[in-house]
C-alpha positions in Angstrom: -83.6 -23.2 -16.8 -86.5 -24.8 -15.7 -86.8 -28.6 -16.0 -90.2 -29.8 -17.1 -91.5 -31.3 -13.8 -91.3 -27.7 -12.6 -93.5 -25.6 -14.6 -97.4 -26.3 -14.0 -100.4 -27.1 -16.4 -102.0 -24.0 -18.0 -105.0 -22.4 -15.7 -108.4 -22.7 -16.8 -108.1 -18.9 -17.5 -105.2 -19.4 -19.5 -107.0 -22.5 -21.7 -109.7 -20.0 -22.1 -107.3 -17.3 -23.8 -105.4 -20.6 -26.0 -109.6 -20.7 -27.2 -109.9 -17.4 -28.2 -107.1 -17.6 -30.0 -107.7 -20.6 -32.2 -111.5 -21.6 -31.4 -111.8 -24.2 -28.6 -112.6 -27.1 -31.2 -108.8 -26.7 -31.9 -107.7 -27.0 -28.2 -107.9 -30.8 -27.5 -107.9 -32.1 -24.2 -109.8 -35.4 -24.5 -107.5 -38.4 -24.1 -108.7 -40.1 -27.3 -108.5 -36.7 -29.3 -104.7 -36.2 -27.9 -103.6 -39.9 -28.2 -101.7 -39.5 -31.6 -99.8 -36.8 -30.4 -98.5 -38.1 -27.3 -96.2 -41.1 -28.8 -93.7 -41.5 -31.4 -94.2 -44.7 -33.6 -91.7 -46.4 -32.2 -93.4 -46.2 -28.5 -90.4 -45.5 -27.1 -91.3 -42.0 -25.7 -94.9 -41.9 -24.5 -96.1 -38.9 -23.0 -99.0 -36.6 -21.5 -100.0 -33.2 -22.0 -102.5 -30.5 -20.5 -103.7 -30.1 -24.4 -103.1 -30.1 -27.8 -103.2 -26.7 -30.0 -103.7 -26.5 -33.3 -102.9 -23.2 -34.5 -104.4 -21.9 -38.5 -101.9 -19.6 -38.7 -98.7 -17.4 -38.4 -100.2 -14.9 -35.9 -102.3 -17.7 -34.1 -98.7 -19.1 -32.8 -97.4 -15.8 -32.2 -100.5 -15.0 -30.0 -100.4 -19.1 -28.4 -96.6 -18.3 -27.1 -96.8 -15.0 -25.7 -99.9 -16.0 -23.7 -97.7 -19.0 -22.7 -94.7 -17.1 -21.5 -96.9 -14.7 -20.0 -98.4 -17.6 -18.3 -95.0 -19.5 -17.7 -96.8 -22.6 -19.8 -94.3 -25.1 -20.9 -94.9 -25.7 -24.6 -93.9 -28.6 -27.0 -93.9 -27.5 -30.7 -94.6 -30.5 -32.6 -94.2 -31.2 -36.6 -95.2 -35.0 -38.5 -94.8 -36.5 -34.8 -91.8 -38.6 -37.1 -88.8 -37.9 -34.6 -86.7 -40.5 -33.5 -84.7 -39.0 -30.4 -88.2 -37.9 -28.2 -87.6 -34.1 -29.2 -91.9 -34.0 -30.2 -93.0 -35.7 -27.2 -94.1 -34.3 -23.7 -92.8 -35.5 -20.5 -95.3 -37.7 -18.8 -96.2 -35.3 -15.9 -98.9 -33.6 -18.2 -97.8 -30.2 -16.9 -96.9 -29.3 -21.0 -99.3 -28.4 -23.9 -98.4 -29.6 -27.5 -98.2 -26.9 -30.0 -99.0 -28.8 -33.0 -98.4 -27.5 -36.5 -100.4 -30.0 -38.9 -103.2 -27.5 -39.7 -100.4 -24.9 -40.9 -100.3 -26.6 -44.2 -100.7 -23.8 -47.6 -98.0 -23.9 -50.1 -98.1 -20.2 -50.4 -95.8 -20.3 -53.5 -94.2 -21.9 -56.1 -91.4 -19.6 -58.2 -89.6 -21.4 -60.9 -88.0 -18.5 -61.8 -86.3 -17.7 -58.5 -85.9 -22.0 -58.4 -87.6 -21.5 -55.0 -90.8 -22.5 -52.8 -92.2 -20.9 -49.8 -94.6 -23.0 -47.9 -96.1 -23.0 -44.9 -94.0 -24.9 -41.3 -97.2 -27.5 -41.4 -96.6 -28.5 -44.9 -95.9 -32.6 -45.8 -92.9 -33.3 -47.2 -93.8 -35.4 -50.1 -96.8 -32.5 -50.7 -94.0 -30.2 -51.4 -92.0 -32.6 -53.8 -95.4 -32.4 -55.9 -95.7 -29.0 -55.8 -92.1 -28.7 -57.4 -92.4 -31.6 -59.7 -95.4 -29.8 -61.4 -93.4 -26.6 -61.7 -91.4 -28.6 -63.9 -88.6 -28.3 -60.8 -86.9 -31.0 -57.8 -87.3 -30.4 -54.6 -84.8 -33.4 -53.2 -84.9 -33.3 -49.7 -86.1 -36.7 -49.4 -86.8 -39.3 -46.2 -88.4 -42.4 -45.1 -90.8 -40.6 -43.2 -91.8 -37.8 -46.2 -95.2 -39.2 -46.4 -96.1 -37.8 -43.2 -92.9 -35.3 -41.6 -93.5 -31.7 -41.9 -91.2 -28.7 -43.4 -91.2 -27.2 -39.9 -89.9 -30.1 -38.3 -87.6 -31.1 -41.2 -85.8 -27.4 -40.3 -86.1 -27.9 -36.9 -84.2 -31.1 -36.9 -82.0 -30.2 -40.0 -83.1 -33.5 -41.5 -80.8 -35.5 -44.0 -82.3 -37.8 -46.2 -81.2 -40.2 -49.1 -79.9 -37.1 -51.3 -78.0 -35.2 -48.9 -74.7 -36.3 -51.3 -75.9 -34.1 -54.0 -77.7 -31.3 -52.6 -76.7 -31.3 -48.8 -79.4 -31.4 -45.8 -82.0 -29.2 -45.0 -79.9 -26.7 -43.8 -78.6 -26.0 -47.0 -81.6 -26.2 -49.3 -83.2 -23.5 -46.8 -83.0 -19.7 -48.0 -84.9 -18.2 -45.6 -87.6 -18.7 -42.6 -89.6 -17.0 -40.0 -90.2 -18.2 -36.9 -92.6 -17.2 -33.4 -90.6 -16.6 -30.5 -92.1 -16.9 -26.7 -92.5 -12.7 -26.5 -95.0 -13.1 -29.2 -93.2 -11.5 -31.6 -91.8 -12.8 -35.6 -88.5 -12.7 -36.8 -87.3 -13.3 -40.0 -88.1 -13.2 -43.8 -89.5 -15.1 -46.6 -87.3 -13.4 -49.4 -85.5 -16.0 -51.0 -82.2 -14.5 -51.2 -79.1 -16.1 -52.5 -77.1 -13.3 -51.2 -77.5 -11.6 -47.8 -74.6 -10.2 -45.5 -76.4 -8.1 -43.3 -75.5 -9.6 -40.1 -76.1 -12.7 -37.9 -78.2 -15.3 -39.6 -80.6 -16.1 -37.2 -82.3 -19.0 -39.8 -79.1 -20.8 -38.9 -79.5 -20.7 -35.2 -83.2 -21.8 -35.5 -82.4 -24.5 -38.0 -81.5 -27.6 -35.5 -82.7 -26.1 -32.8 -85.6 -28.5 -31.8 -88.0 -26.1 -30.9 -86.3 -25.0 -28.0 -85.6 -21.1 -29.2 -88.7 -20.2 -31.3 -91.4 -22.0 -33.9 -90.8 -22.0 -37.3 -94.1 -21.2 -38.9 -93.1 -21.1 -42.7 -90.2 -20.8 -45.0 -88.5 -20.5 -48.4 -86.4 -23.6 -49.8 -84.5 -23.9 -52.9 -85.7 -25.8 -55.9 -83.6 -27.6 -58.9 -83.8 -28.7 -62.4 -86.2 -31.3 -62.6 -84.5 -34.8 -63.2 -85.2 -35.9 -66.4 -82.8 -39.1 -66.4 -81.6 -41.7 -63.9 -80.0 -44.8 -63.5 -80.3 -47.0 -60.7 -78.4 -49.8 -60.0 -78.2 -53.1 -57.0 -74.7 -53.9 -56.4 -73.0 -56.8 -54.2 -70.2 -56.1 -52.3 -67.9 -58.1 -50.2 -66.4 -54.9 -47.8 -68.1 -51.9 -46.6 -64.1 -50.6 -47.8 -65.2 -51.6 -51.8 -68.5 -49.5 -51.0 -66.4 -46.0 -50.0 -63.8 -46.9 -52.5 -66.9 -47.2 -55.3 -68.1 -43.5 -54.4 -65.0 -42.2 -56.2 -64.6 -44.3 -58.5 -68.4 -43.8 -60.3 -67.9 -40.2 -59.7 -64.8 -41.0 -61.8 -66.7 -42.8 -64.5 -70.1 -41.2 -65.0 -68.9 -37.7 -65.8 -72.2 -36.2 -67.3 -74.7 -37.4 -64.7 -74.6 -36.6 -60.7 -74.3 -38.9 -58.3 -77.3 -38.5 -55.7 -77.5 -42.0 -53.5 -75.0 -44.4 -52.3 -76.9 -46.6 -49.5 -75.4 -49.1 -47.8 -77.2 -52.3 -46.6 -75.8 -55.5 -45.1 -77.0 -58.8 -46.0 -78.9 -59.4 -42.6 -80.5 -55.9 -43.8 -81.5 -57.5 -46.6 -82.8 -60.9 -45.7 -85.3 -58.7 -43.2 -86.6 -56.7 -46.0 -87.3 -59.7 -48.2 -88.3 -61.8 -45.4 -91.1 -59.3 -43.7 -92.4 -57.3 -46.5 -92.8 -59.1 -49.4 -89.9 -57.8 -51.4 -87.3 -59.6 -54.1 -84.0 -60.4 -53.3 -82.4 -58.3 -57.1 -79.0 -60.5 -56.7 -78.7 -63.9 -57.8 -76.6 -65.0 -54.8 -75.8 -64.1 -51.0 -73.0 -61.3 -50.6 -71.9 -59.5 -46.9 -73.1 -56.1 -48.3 -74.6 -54.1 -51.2 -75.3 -50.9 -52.3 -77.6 -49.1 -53.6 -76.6 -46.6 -56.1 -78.5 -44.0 -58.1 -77.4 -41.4 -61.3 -79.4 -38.3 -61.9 -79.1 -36.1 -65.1 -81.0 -33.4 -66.5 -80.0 -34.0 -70.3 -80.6 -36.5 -73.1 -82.7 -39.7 -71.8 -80.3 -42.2 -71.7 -77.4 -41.0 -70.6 -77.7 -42.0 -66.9 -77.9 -45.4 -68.0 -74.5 -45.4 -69.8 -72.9 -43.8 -67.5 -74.1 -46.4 -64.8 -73.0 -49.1 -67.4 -70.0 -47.4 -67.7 -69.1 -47.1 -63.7 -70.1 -50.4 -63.4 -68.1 -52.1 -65.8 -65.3 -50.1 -63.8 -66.1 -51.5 -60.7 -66.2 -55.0 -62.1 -62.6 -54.6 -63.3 -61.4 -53.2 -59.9 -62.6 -56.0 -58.6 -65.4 -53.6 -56.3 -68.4 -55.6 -56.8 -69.0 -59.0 -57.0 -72.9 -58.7 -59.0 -75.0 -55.8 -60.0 -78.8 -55.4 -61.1 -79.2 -52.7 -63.3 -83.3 -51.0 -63.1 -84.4 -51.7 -66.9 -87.3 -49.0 -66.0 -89.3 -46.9 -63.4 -90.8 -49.7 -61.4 -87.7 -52.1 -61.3 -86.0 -48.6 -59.6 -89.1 -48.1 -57.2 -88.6 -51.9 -56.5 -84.7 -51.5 -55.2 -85.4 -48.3 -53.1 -88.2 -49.9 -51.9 -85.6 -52.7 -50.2 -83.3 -50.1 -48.8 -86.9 -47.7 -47.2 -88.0 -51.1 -45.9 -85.1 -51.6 -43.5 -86.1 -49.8 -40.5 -90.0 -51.2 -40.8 -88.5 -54.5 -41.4 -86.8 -54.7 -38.0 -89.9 -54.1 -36.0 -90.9 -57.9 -36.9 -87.4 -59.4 -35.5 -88.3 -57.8 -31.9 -86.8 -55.1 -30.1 -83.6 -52.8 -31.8 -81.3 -50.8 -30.6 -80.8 -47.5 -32.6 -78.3 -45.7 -33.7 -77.7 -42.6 -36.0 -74.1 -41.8 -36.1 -71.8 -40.5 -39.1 -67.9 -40.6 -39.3 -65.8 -39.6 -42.0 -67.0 -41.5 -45.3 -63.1 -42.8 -45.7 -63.3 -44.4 -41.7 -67.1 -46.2 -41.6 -65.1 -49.8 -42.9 -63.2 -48.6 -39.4 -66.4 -47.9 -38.0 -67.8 -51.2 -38.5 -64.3 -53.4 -38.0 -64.9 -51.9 -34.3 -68.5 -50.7 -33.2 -69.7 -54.6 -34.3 -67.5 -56.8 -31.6 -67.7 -54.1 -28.9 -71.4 -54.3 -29.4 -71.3 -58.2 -29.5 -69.2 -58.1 -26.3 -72.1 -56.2 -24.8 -74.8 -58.4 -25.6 -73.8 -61.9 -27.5 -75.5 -62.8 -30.1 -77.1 -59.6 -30.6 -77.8 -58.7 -34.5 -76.0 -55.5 -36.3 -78.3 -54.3 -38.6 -76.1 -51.4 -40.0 -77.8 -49.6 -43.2 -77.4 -46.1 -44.7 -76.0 -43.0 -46.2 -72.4 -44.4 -47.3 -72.0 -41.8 -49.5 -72.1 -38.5 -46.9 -70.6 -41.1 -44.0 -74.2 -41.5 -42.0 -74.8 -45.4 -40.7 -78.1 -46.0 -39.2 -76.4 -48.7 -36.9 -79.0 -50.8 -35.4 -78.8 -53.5 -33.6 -81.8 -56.6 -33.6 -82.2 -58.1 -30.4 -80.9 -62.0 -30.1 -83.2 -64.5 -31.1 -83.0 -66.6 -27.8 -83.5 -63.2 -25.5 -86.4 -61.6 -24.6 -87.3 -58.2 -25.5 -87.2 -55.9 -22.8 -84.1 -58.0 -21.5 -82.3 -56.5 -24.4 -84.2 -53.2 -24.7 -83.0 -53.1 -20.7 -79.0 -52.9 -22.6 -79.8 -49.8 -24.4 -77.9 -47.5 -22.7 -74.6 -49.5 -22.8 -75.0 -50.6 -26.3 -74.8 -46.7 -27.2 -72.0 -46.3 -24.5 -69.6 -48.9 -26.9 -71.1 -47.7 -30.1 -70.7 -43.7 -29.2 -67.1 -44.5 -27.9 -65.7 -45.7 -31.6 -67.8 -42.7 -33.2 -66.0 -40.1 -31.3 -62.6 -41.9 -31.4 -62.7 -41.9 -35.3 -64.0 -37.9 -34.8 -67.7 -38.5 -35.6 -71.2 -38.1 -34.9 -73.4 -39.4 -32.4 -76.3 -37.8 -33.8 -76.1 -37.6 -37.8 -79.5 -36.5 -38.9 -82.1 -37.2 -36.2 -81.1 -34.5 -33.7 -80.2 -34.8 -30.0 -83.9 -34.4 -28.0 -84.3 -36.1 -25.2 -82.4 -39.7 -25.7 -79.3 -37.8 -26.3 -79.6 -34.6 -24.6 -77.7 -35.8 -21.8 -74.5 -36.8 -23.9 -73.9 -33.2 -24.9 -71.4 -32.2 -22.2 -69.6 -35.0 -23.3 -69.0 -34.3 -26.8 -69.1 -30.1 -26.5 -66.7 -28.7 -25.0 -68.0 -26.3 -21.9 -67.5 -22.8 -23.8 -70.0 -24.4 -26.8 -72.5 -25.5 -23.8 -72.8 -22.1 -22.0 -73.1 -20.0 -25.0 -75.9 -22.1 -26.1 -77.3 -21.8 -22.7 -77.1 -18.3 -23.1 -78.5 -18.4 -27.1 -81.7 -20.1 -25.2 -81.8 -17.2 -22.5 -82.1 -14.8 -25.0 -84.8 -16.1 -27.0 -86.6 -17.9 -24.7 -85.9 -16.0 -21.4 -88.3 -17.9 -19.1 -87.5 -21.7 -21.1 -90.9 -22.6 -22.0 -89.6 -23.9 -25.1 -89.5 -27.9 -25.0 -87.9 -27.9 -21.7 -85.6 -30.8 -21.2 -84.6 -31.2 -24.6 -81.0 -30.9 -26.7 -79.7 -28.2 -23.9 -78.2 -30.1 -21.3 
């Protein structure tokens, strides 16, 4: 496969055909008009490109990627822009084009009946929660970055989310897709089907895939009752152990509600949030940890609220949880998710930080954290852990805040052998090093490491069959 520095920028012949295609106001090649695609928020990755295309439509991206391949065009497909791991983002030779997807945006339908929706790859996330919710249905994949991340990209990265505990990641609340592959030709359906054994499933193998085997242009995802009750709840901890041990035992106690959240924040987590963005500290004291736990129910109103009542009188009398702030209505809940969404913004003011998104087994993260937090402060003293996340499905976002006394880009500089120590303890205790944001291009080169060689040269092979000449974000997850 090609790396990117070796394919050249499209011809002014082959800019000419992208034009016809989609009408030249939606090729961009100024610099201004190409900016926002061209860096993820973080500034991490920063990148150039020959152009930008903005394709209406199904056929349009068909018709863009066989002209590409044709042409042996490098092309980035490109969702939100909200990836964390540099899978959206060009290389900076400016030899690629971006294939972006934000004008593919119709919700084509809604279908209570079938409990399903089938949208277009361009659709925003938090566009297709409303859709659902005035269908009287849920659609629960839900992120920090739904205000602005796209269905396409949310497939093509399998995202997680907050609800993955209760209704699993994308990947599972996907029923089918279609997708454009570099020959110019579509695969795949929009049916909806619970039930279909007639061979491979190709949505699987484009699902996580990162744009490098085809562009998912729309799909069908599954929808669910709508929730009519919750319970939300702020709890102080003094162990990350008493947080694992509390999933079982609420699931335990609150038998007629579902348990859809168990964050995890420590109190240096905290302290950020309250200190940067304005928020209220719910607990009346300090505590090393808390948790954030939500109840959904579709029955009687109410019921939610016992339940959580119930659980956490539980966990008082195991001696779980030292306090707990129970949401008396909608806004007080709003409030405490509001502390736990804030975490990653609230880092950005305390300098640079060091990310990690790794996932163990739920019963090892208290191992996770007895070990991954020294090796790191071996690596750089007085560095900040800043872990936060998904306790519930065994996902930490394990950042780490730069030292107050040490310049950025000093510690920015010890990226690479922060995530050296930190991966080590993840694949000792049979994790994760990439739980939810993909592999890209900060990780790509970690993959013969963790993949055994078999698992590496049939996915080499999976790219050369759909993408024979590896225009297809070159340089990313394949190593």
């Amino acid at each position: 496969m090609k790396s990117p520095r070796e394919f050249t920028p499209p011809s002014p012949e082959v800019m000419e055909r992208f034009a016809a295609v989609v009408g030249a106001g939606n090729v961009l090649t100024e610099p201004a008009d190409m900016e926002p695609y061209l860096h993820e928020w973080r500034d991490r990755y920063v990148g150039r490109a020959a152009c930008v295309l903005r394709p209406g439509s199904e056929e349009e991206v068909a018709a863009l990627l066989k002209i590409a391949g044709e042409a042996e065009v490098a092309v980035v497909p490109q969702g939100g822009n909200t990836g964390l791991v540099g899978g959206q983002i060009p290389f900076e030779e400016g030899n690629e084009v971006v294939l972006s997807l934000d004008c593919m945006n119709r919700i084509l339908r809604v279908d209570p009946e079938d409990d399903s929706i089938t949208l277009e790859a361009g659709v925003i996330l938090a566009d297709a929660q409303r859709a659902a919710a005035e269908a009287g249905r849920l659609f629960p994949l839900s992120l920090a970055a739904e205000g602005s991340c796209r269905i396409g990209g949310n497939l093509a990265t399998n995202a997680g989310g907050v609800n993955v505990i209760a209704y699993g990641t994308a990947r599972a609340q996907c029923l089918a897709l279609r997708a454009a592959l570099p020959s110019g030709e579509i695969i795949g359906s929009l049916s909806g089907l619970r039930k279909d054994n007639t061979g491979y499933d190709l949505r699987d193998l484009l699902i996580g895939s990162e744009g490098t085997l085809g562009v998912i242009t729309a799909a069908t995802m599954r929808l669910f009752p709508a929730v009519t009750d919750r319970a939300v709840a702020f709890c102080a901890l003094e162990t990350p152990r008493d947080a694992v041990e509390l999933i079982g035992l609420i699931r335990d106690n609150a038998p007629c509600t579902m348990l859809t959240a168990v964050e995890l924040m420590s109190h240096l987590g905290l302290t950020f949030a309250v200190t940067h963005l304005g928020l209220r500290d719910p607990m009346s004291g300090a505590a090393p940890w808390y948790v954030l736990v939500e109840l959904s129910g579709h029955g009687r109103q109410g019921q939610a609220l016992e339940d959580m009542e119930h659980a956490l009188g539980a966990a008082f009398e195991a001696g779980l949880i030292e306090d707990a702030a129970l949401a008396q209505s909608e806004a007080q809940a709003e409030a405490f998710w509001r502390l736990r969404e804030g975490m990653s913004e609230a880092q950005k003011y305390e300098g640079g930080s060091i990310k990690n998104d790794i996932s163990v087994p739920v019963s090892r993260i208290p191992e996770f954290l007895d070990k991954a937090i020294p090796a790191v402060l071996k690596v750089v003293p007085g560095a900040r852990p800043v872990p936060f996340g998904h306790v519930g499905d065994g996902n930490l976002h394990f950042n780490i805040s730069q030292p107050p006394d040490m310049e950025r880009e000093e510690f920015l500089a010890r990226w690479e052998d922060v995530v050296e120590v930190v991966n080590e303890v993840v694949l000792e205790l049979g994790g994760s090093i990439s739980a939810e944001h993909g592999i890209g291009r900060m990780k790509r080169d970690w993959m013969e490491r963790i993949r055994p060689p078999a698992e590496i040269a049939l996915m080499r092979g999976i790219k050369q069959l759909f993408d024979p000449k590896g225009i297809l974000n070159p340089g990313k997850l394949i190593p």
